[in-house]
N, CA, C and O atoms as CSV, one atom per row, in Angstrom:
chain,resi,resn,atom,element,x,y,z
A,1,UNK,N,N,17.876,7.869,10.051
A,1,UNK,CA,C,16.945,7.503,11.081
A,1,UNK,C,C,15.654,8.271,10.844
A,1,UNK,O,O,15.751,9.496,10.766
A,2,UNK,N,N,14.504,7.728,10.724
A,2,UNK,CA,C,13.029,8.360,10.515
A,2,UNK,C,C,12.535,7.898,12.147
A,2,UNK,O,O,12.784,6.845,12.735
A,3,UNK,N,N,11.642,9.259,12.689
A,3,UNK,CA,C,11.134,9.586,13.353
A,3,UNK,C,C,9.586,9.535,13.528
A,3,UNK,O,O,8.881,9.760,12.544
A,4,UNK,N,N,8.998,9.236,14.797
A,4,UNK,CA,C,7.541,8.957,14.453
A,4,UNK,C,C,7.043,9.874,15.846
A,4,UNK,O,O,7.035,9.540,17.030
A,5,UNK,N,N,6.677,11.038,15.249
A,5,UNK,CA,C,5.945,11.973,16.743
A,5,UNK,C,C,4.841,11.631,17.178
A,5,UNK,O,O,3.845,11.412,16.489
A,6,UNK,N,N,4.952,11.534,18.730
A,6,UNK,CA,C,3.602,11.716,19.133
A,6,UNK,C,C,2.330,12.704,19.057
A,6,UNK,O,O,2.427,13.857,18.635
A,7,UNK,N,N,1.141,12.135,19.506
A,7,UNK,CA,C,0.181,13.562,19.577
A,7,UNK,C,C,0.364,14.188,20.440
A,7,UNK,O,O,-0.573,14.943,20.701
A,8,UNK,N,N,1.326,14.254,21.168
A,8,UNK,CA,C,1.426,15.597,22.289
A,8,UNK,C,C,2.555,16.675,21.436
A,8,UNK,O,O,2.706,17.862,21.726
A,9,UNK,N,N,3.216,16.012,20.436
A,9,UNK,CA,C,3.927,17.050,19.568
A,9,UNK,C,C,3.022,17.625,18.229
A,9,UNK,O,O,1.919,17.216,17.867
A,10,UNK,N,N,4.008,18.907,17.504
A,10,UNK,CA,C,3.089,19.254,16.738
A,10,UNK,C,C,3.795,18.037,15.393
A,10,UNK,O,O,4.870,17.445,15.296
A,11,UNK,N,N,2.695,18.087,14.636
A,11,UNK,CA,C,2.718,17.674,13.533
A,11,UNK,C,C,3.581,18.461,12.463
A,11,UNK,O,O,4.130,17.756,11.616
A,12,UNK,N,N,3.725,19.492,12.408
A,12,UNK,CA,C,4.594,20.446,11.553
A,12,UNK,C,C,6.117,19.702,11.239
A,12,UNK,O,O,6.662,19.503,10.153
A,13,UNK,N,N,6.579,19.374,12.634
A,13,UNK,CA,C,8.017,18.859,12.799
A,13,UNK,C,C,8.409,18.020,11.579
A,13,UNK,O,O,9.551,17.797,11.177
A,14,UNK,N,N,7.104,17.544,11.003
A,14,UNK,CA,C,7.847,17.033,10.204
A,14,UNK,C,C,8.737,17.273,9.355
A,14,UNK,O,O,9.899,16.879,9.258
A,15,UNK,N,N,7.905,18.178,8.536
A,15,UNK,CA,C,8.368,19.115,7.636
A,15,UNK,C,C,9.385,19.497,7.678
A,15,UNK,O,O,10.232,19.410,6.789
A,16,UNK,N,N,9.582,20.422,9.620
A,16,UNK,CA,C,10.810,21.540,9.438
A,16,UNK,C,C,11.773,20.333,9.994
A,16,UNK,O,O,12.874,20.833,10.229
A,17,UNK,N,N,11.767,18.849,10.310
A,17,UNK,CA,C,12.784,18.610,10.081
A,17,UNK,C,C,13.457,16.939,9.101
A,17,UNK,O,O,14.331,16.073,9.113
A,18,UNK,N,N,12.214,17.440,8.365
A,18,UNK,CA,C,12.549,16.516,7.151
A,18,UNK,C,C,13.939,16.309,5.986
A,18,UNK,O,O,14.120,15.498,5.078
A,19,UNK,N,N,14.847,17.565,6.567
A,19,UNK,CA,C,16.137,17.546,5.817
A,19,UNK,C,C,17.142,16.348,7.255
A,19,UNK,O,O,18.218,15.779,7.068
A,20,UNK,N,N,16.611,16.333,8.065
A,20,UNK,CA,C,17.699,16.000,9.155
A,20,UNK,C,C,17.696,14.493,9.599
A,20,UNK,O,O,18.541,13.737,10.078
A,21,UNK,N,N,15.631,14.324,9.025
A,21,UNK,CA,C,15.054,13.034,9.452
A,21,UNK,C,C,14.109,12.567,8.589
A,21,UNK,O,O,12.950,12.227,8.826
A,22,UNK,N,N,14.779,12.582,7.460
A,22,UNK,CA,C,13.404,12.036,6.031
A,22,UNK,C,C,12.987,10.792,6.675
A,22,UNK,O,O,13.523,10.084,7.528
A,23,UNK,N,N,11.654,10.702,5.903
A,23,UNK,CA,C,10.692,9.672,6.319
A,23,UNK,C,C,10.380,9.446,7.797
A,23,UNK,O,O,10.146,8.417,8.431
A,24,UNK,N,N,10.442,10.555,8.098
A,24,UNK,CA,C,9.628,10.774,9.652
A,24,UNK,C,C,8.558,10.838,9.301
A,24,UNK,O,O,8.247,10.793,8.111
A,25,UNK,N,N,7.569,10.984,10.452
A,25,UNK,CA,C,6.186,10.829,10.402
A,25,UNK,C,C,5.346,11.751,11.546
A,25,UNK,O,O,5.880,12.725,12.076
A,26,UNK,N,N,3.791,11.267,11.902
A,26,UNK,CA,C,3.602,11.784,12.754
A,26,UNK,C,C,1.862,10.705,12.683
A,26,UNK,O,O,1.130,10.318,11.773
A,27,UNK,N,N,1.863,10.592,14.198
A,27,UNK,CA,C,0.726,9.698,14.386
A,27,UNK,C,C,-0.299,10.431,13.526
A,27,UNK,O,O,-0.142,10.158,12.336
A,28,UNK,N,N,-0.979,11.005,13.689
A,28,UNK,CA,C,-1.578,11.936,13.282
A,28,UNK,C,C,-1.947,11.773,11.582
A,28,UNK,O,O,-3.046,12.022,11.087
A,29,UNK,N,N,-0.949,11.377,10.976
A,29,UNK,CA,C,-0.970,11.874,9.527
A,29,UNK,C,C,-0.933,10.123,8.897
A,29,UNK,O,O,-0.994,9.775,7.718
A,30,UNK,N,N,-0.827,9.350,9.978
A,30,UNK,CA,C,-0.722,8.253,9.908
A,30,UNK,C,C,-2.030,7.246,10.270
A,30,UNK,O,O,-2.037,6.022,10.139
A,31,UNK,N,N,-3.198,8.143,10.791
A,31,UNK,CA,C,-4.703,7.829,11.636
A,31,UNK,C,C,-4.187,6.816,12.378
A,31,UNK,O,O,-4.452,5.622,12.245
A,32,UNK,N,N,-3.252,7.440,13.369
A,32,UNK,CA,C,-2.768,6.620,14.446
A,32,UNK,C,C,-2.886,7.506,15.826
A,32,UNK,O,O,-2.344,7.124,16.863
A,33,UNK,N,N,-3.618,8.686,15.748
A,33,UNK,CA,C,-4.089,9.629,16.662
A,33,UNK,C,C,-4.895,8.907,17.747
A,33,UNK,O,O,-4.729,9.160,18.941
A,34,UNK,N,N,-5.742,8.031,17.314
A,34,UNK,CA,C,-6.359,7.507,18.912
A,34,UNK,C,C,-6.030,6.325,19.352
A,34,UNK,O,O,-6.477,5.781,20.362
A,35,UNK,N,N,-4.914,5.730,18.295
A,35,UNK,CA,C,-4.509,4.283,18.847
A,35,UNK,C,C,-3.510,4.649,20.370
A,35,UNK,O,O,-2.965,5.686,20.749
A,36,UNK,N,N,-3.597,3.301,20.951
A,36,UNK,CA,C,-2.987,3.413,22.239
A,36,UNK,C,C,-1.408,3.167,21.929
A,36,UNK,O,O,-1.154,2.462,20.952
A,37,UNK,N,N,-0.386,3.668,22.651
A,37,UNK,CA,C,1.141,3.191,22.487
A,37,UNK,C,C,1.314,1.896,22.005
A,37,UNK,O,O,1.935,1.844,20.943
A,38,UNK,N,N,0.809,0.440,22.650
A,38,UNK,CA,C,0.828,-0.796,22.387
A,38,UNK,C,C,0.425,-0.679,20.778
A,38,UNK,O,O,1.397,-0.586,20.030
A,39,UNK,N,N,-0.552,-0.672,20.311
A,39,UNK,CA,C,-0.442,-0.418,19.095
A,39,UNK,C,C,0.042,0.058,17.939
A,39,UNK,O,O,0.051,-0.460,16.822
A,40,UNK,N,N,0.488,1.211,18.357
A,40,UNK,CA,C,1.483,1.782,17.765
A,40,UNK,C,C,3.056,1.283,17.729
A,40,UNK,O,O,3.721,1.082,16.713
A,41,UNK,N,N,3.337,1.185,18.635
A,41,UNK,CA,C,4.547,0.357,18.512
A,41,UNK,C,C,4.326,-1.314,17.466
A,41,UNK,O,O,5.071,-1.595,16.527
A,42,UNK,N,N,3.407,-2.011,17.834
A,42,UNK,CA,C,3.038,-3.081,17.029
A,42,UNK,C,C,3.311,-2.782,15.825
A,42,UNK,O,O,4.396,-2.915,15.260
A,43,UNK,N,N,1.907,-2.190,15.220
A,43,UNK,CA,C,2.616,-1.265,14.104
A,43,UNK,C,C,3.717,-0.651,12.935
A,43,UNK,O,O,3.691,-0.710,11.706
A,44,UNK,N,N,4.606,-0.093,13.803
A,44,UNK,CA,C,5.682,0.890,13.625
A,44,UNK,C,C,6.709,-0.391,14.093
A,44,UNK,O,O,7.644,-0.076,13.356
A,45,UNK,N,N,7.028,-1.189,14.552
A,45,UNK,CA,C,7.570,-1.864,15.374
A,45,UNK,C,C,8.142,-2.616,14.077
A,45,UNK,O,O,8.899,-3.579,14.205
């Protein structure tokens, strides 16, 4: 299961939990930082 954090989390997570949840992500690293939820889900969806 890959994971997609919000911007209210840190971005780091990925990293420290990339053994548990490869191909996680993070809006952020994705220039999905100012899109709205609806979009993002579209998206990611």
């Amino acid at each position: 299961m890959k994971l997609l954090f919000d911007q209210n989390l840190s971005f780091k997570l990925c990293g420290r939990l990339a053994d548990l949840f490869p191909g996680s992500s993070h809006v952020r690293l994705l220039e999905l930082h100012q899109a709205d939820d609806r979009a993002i889900w579209i998206r990611e969806g």
